[in-house]
PyMOL Python script that loads the backbone (N, CA, C, O; Angstrom):
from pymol import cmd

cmd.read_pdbstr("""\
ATOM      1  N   UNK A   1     -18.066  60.396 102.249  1.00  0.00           N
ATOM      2  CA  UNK A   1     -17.996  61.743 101.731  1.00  0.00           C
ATOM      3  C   UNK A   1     -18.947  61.863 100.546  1.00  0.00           C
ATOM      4  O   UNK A   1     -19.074  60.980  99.698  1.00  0.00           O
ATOM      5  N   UNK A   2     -19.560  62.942 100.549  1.00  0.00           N
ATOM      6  CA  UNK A   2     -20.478  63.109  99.642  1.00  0.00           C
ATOM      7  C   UNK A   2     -20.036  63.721  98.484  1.00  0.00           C
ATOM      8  O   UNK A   2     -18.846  64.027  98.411  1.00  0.00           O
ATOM      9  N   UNK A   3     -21.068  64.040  97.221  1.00  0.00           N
ATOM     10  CA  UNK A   3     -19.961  64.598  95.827  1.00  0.00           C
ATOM     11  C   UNK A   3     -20.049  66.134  96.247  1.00  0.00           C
ATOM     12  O   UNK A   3     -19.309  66.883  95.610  1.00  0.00           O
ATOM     13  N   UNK A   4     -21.024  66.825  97.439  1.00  0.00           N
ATOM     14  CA  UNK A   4     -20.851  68.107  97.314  1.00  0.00           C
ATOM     15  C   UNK A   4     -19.429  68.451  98.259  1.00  0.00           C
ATOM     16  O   UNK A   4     -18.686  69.431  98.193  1.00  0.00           O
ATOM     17  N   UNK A   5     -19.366  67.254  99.148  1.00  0.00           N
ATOM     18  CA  UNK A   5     -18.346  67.510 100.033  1.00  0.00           C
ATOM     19  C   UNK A   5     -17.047  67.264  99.129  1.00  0.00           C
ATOM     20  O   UNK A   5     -15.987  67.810  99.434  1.00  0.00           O
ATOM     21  N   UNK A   6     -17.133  66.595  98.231  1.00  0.00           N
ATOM     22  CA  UNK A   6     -15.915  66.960  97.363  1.00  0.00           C
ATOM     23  C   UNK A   6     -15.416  68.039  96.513  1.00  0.00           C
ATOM     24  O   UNK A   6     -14.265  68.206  96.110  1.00  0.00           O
ATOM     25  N   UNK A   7     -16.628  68.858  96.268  1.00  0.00           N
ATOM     26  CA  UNK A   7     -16.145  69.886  95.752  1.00  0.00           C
ATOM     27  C   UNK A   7     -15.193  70.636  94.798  1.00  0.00           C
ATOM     28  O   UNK A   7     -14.628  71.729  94.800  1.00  0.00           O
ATOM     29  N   UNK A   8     -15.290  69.224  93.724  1.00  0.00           N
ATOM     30  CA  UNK A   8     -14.590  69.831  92.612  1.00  0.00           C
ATOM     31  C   UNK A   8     -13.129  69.226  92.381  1.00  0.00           C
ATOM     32  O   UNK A   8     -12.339  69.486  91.475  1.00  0.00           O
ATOM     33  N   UNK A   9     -12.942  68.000  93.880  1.00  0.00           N
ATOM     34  CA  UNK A   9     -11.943  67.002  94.351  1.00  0.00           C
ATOM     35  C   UNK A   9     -12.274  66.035  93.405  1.00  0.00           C
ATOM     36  O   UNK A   9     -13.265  66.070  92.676  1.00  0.00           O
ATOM     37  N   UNK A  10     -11.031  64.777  93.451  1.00  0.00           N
ATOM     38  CA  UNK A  10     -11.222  63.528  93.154  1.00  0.00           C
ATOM     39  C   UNK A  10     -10.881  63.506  91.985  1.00  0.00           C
ATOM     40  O   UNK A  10     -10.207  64.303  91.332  1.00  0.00           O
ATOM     41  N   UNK A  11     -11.828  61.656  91.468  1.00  0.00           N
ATOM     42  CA  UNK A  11     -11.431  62.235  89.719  1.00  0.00           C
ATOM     43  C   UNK A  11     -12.408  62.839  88.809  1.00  0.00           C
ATOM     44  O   UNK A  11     -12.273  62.845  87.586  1.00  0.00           O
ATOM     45  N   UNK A  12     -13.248  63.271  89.352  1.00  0.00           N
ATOM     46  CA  UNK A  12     -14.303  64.129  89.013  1.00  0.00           C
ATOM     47  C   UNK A  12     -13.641  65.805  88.464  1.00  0.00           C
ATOM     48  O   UNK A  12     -14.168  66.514  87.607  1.00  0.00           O
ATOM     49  N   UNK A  13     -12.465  66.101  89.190  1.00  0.00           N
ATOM     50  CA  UNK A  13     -12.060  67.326  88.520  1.00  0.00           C
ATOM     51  C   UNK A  13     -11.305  66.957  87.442  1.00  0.00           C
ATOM     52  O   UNK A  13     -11.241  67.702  86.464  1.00  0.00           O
ATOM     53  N   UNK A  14     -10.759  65.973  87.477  1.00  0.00           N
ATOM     54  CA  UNK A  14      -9.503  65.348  86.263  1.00  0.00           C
ATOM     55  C   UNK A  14     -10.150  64.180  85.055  1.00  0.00           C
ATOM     56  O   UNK A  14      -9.437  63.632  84.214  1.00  0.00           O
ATOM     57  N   UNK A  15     -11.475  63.986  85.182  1.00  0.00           N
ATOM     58  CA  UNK A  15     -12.276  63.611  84.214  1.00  0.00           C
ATOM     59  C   UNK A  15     -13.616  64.063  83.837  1.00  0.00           C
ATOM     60  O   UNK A  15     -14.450  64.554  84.598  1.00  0.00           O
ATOM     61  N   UNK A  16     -13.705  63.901  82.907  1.00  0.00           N
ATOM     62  CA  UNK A  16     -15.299  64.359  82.452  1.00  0.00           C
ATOM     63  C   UNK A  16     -16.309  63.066  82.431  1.00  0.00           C
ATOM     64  O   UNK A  16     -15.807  61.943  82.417  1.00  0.00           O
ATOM     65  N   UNK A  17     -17.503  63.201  82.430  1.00  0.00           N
ATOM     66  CA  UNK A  17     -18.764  61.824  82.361  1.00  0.00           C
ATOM     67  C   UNK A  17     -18.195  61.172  81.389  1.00  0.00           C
ATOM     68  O   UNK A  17     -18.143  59.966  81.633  1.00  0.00           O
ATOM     69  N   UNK A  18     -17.628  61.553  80.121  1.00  0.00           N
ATOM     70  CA  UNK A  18     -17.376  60.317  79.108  1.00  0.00           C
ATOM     71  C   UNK A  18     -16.064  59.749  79.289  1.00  0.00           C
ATOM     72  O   UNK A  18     -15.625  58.843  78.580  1.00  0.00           O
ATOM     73  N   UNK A  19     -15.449  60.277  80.228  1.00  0.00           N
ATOM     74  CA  UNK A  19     -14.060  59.739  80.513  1.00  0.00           C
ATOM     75  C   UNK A  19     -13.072  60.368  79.744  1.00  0.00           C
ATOM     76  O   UNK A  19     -11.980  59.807  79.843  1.00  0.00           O
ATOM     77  N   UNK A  20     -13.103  61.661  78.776  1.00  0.00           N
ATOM     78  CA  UNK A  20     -12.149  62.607  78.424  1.00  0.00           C
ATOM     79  C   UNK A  20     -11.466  63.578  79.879  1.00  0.00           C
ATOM     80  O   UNK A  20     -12.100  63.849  80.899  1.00  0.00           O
ATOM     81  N   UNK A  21      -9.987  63.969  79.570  1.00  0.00           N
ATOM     82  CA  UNK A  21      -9.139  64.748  80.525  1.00  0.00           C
ATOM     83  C   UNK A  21     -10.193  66.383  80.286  1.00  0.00           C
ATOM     84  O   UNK A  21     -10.595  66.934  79.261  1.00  0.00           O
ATOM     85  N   UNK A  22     -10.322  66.681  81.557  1.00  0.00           N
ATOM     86  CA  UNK A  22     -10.758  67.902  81.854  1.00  0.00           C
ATOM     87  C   UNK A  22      -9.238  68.731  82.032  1.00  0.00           C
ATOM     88  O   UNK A  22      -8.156  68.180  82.235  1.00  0.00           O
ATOM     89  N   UNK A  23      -9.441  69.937  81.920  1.00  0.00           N
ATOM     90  CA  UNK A  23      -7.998  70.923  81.836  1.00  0.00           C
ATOM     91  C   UNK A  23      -7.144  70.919  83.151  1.00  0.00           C
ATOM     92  O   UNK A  23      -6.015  71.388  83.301  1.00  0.00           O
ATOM     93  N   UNK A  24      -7.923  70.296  84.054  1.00  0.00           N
ATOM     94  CA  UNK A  24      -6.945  69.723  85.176  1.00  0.00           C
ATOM     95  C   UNK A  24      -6.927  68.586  85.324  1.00  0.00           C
ATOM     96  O   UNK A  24      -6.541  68.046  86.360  1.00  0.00           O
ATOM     97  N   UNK A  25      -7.384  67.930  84.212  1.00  0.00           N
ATOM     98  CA  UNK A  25      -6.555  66.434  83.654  1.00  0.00           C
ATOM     99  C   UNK A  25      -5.687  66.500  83.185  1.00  0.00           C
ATOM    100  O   UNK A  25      -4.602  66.150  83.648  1.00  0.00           O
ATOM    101  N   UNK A  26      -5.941  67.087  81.854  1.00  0.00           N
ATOM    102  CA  UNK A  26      -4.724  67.232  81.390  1.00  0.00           C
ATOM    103  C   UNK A  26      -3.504  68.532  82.172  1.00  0.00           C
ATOM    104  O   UNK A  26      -3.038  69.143  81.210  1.00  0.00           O
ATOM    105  N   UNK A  27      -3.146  68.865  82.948  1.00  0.00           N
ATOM    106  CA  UNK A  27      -2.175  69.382  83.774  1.00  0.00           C
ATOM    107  C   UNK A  27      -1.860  68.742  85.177  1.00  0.00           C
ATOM    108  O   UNK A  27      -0.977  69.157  85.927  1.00  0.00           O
ATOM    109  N   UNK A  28      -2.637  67.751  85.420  1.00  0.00           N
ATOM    110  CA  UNK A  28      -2.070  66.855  86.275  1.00  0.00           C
ATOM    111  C   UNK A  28      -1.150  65.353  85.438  1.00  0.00           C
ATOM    112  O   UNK A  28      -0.194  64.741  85.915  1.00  0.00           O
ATOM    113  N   UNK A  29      -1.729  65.145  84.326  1.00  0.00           N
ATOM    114  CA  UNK A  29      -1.130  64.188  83.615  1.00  0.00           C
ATOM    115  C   UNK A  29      -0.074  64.636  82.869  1.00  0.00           C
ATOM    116  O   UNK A  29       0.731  63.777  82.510  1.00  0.00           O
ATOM    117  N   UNK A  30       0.144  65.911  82.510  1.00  0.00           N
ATOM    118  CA  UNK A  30       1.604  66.331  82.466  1.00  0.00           C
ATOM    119  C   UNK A  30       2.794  66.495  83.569  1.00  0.00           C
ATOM    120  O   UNK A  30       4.014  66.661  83.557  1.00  0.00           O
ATOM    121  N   UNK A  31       1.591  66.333  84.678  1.00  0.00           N
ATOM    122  CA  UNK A  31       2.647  66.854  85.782  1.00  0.00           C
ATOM    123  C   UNK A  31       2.994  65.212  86.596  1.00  0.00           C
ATOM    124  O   UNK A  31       3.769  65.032  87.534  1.00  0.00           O
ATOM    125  N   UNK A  32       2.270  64.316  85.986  1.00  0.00           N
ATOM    126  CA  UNK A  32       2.223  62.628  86.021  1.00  0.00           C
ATOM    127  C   UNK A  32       3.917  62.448  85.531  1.00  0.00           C
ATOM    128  O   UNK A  32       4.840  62.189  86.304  1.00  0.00           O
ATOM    129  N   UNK A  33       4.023  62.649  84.123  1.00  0.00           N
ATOM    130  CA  UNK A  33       4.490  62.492  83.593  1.00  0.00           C
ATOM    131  C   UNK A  33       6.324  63.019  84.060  1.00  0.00           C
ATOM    132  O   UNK A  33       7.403  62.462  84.259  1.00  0.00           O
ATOM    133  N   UNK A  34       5.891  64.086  84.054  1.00  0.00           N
ATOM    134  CA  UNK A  34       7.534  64.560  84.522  1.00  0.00           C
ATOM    135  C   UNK A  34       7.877  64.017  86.225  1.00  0.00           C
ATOM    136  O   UNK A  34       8.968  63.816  86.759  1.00  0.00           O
ATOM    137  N   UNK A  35       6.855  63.922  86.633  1.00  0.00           N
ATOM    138  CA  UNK A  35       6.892  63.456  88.272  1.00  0.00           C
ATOM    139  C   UNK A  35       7.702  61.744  88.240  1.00  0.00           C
ATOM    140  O   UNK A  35       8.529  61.311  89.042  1.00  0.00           O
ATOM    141  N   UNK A  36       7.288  61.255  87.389  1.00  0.00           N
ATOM    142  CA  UNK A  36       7.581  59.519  86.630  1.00  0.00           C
ATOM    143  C   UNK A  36       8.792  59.691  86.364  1.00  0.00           C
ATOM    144  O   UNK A  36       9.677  59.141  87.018  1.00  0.00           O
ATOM    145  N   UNK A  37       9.070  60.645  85.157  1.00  0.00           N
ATOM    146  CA  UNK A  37      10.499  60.165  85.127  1.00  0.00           C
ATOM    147  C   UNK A  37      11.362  60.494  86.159  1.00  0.00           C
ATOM    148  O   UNK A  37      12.453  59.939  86.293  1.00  0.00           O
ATOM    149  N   UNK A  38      10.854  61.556  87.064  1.00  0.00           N
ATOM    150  CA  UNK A  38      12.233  61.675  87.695  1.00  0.00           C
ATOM    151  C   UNK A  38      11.923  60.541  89.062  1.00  0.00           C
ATOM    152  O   UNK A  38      12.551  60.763  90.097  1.00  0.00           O
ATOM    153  N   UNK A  39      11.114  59.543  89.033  1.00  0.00           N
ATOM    154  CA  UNK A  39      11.040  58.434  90.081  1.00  0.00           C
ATOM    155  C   UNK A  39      10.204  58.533  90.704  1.00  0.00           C
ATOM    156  O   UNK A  39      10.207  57.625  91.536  1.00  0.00           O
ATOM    157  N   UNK A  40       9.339  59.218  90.812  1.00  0.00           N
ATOM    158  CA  UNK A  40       8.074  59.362  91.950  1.00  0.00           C
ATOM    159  C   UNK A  40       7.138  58.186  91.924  1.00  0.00           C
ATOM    160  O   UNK A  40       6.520  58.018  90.873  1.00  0.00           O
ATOM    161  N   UNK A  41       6.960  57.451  92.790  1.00  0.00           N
ATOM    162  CA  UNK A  41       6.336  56.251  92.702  1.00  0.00           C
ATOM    163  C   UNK A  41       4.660  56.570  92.994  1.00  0.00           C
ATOM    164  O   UNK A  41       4.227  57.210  93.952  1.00  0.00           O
ATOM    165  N   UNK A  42       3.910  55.989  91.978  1.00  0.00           N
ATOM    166  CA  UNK A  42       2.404  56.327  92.227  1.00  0.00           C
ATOM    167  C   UNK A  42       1.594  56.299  93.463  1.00  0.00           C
ATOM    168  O   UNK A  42       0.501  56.815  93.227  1.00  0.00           O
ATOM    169  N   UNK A  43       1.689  55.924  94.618  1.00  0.00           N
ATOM    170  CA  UNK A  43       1.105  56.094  96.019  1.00  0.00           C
ATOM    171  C   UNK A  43       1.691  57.662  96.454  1.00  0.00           C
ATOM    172  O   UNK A  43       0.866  58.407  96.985  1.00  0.00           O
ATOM    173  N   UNK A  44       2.649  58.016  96.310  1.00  0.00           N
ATOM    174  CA  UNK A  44       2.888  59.779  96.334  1.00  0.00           C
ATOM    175  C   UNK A  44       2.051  60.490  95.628  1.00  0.00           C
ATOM    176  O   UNK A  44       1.407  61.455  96.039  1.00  0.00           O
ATOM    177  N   UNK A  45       2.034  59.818  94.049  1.00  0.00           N
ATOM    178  CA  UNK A  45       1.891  61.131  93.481  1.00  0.00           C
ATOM    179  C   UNK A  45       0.236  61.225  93.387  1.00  0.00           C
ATOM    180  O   UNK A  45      -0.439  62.161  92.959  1.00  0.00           O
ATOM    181  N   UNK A  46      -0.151  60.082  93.872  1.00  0.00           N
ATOM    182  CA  UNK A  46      -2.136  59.523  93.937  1.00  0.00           C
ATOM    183  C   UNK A  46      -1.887  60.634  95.120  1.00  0.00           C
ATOM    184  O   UNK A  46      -2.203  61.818  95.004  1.00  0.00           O
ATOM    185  N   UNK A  47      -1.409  60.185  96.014  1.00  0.00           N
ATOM    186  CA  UNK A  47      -1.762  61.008  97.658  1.00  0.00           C
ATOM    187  C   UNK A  47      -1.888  62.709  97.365  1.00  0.00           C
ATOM    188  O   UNK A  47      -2.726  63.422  97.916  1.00  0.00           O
ATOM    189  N   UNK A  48      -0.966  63.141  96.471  1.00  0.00           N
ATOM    190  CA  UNK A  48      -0.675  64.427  96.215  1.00  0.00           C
ATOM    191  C   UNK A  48      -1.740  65.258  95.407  1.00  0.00           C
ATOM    192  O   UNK A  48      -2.102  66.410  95.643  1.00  0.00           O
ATOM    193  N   UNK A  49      -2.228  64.285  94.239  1.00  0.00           N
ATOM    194  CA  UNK A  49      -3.542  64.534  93.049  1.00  0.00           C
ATOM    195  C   UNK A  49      -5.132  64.180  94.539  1.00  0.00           C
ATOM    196  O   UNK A  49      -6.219  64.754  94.465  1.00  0.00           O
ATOM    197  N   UNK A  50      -4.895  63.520  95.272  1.00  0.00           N
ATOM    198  CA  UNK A  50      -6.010  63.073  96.210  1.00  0.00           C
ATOM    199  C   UNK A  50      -6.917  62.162  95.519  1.00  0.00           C
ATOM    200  O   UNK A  50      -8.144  62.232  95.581  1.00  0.00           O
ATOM    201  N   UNK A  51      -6.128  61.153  94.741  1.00  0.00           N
ATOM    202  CA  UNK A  51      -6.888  59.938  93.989  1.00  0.00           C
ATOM    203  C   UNK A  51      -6.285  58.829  94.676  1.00  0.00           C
ATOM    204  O   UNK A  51      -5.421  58.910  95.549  1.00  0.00           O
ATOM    205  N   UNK A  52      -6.831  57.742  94.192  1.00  0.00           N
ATOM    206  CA  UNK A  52      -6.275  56.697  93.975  1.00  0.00           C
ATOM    207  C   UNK A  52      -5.536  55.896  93.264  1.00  0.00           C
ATOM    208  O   UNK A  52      -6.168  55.379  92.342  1.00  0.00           O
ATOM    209  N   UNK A  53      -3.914  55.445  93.369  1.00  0.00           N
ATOM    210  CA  UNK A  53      -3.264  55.146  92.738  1.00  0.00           C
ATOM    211  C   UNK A  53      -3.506  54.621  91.297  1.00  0.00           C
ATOM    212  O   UNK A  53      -2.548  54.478  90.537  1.00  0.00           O
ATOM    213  N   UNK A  54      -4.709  54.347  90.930  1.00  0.00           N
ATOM    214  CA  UNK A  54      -4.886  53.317  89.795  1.00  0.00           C
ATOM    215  C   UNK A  54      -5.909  54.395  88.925  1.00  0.00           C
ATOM    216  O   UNK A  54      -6.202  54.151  87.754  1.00  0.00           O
ATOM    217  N   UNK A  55      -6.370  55.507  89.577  1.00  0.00           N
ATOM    218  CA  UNK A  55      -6.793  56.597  89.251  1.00  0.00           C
ATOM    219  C   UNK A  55      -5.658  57.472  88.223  1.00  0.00           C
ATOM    220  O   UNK A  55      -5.767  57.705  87.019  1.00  0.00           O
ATOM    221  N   UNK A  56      -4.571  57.844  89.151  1.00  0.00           N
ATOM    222  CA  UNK A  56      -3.074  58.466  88.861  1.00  0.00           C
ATOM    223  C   UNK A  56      -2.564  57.902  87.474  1.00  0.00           C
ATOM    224  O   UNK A  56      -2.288  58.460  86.412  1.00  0.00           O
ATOM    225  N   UNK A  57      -2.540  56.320  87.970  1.00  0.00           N
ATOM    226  CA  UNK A  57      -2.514  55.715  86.259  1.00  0.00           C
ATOM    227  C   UNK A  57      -3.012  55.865  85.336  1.00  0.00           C
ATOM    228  O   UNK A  57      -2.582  55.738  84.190  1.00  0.00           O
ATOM    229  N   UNK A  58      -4.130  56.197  85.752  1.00  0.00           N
ATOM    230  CA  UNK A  58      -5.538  56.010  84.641  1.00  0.00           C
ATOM    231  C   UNK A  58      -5.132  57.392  83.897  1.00  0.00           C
ATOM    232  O   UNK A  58      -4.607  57.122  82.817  1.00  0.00           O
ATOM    233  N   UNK A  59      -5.212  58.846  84.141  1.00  0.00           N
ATOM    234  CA  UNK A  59      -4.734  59.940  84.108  1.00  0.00           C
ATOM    235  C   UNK A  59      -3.478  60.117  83.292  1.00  0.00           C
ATOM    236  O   UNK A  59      -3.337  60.810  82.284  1.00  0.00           O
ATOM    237  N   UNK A  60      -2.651  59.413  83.873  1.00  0.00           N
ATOM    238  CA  UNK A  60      -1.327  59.267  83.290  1.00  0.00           C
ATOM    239  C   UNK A  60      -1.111  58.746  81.608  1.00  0.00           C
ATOM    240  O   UNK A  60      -0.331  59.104  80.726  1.00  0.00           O
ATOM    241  N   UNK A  61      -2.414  57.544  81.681  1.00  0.00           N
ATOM    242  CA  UNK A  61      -2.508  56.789  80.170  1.00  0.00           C
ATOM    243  C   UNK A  61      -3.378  58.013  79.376  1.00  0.00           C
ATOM    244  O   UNK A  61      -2.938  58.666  78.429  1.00  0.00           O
ATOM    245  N   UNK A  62      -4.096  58.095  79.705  1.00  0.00           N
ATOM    246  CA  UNK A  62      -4.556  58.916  78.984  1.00  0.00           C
ATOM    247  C   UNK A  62      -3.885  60.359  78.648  1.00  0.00           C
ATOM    248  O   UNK A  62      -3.777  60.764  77.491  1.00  0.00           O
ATOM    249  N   UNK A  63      -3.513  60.977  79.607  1.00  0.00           N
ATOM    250  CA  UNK A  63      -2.848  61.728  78.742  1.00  0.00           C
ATOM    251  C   UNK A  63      -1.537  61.294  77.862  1.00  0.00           C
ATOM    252  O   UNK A  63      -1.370  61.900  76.803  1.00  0.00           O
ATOM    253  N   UNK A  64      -0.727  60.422  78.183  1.00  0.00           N
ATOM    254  CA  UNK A  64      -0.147  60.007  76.986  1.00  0.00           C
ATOM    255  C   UNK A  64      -0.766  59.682  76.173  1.00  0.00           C
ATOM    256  O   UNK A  64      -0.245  59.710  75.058  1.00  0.00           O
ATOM    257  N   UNK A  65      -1.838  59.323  76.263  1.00  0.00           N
ATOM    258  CA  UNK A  65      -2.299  58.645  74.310  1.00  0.00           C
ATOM    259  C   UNK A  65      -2.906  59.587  73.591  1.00  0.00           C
ATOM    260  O   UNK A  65      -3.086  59.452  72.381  1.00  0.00           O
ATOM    261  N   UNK A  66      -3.391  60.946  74.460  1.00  0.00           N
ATOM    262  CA  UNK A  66      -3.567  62.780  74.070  1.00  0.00           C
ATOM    263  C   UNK A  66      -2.911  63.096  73.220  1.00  0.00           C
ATOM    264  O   UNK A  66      -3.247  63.325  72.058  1.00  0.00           O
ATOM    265  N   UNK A  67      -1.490  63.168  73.876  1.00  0.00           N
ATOM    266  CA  UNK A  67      -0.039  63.928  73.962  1.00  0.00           C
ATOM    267  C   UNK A  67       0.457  62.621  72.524  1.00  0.00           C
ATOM    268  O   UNK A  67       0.559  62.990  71.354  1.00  0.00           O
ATOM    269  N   UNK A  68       0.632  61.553  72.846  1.00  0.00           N
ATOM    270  CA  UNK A  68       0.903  60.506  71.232  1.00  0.00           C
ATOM    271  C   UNK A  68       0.048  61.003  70.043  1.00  0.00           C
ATOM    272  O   UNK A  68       0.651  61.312  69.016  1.00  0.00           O
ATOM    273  N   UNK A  69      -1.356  61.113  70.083  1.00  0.00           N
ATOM    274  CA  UNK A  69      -2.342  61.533  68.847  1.00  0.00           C
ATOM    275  C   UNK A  69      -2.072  63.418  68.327  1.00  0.00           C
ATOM    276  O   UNK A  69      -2.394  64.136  67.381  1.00  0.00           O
ATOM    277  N   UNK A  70      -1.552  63.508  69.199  1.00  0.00           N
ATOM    278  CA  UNK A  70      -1.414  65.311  69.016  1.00  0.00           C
ATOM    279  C   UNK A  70      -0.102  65.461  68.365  1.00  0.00           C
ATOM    280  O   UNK A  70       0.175  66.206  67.425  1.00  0.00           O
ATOM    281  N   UNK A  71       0.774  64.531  69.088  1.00  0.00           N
ATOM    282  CA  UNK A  71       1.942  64.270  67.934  1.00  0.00           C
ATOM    283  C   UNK A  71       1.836  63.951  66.385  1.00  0.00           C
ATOM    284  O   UNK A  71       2.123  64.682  65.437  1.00  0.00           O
ATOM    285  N   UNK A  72       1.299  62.538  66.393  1.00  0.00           N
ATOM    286  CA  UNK A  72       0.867  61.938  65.359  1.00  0.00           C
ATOM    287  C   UNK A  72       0.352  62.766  64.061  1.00  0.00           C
ATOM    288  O   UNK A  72       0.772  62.645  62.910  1.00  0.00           O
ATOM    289  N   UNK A  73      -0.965  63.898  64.673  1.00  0.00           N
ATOM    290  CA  UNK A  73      -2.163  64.623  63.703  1.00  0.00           C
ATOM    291  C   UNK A  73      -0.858  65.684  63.169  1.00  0.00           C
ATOM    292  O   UNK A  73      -0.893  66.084  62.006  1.00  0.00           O
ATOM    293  N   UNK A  74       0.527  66.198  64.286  1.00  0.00           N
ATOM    294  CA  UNK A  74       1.147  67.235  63.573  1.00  0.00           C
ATOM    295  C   UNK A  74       2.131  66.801  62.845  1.00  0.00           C
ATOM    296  O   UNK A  74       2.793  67.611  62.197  1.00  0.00           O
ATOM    297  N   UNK A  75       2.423  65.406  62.811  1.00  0.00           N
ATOM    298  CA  UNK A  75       3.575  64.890  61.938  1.00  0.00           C
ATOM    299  C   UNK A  75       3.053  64.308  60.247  1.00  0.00           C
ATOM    300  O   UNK A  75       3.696  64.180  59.206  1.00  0.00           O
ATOM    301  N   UNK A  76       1.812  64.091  60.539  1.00  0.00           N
ATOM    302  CA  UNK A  76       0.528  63.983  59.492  1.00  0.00           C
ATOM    303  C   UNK A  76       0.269  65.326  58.519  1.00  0.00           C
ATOM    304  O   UNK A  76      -0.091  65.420  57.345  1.00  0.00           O
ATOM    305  N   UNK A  77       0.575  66.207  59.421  1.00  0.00           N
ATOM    306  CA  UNK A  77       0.338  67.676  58.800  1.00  0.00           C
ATOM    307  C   UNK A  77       1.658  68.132  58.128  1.00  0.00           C
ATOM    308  O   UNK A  77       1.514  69.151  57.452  1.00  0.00           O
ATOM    309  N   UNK A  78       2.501  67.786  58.145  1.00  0.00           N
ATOM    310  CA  UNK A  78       4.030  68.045  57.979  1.00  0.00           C
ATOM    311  C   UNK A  78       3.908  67.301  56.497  1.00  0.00           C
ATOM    312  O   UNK A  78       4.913  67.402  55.794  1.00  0.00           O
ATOM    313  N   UNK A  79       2.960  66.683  56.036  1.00  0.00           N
ATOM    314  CA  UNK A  79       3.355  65.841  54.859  1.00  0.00           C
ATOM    315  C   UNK A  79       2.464  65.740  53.786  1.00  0.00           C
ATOM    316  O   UNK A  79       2.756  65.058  52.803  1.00  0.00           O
TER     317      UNK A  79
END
""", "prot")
cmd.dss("prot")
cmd.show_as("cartoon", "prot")
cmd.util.cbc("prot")
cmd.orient("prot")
């Protein structure tokens, strides 16, 4: 498959060239996240995003360490 035949697929929509979450990174890695706790095991939720499981992960870390620093900068601001 080619990148035009992907079309905006893969992890090309859920990352950028430097490896920051694009805005459907970050809304698939929120949707990582709640999908996890309630048990969804990563070969679903890869199949569902149309990545690869280690992709899904990848996504997943990163937006937690987003979602941790965004915490962090407003609990920083609180003081």
């Amino acid at each position: 498959m080619t990148r035009d035949e992907l079309d905006g697929e893969g992890p090309d929509r859920y990352l950028t060239a430097d490896g920051m979450l694009t805005a459907d990174g970050d809304d698939a890695g929120r949707w990582l996240d709640t999908e996890r706790a309630r048990g969804a095991d990563w070969d679903t939720l890869a199949d569902t995003l149309e990545v690869h499981p280690r992709v899904a992960r990848h996504l997943h870390t990163l937006w937690c360490a987003a979602r941790d620093r965004a915490a962090d900068e407003a609990q920083h601001a609180l003081f």
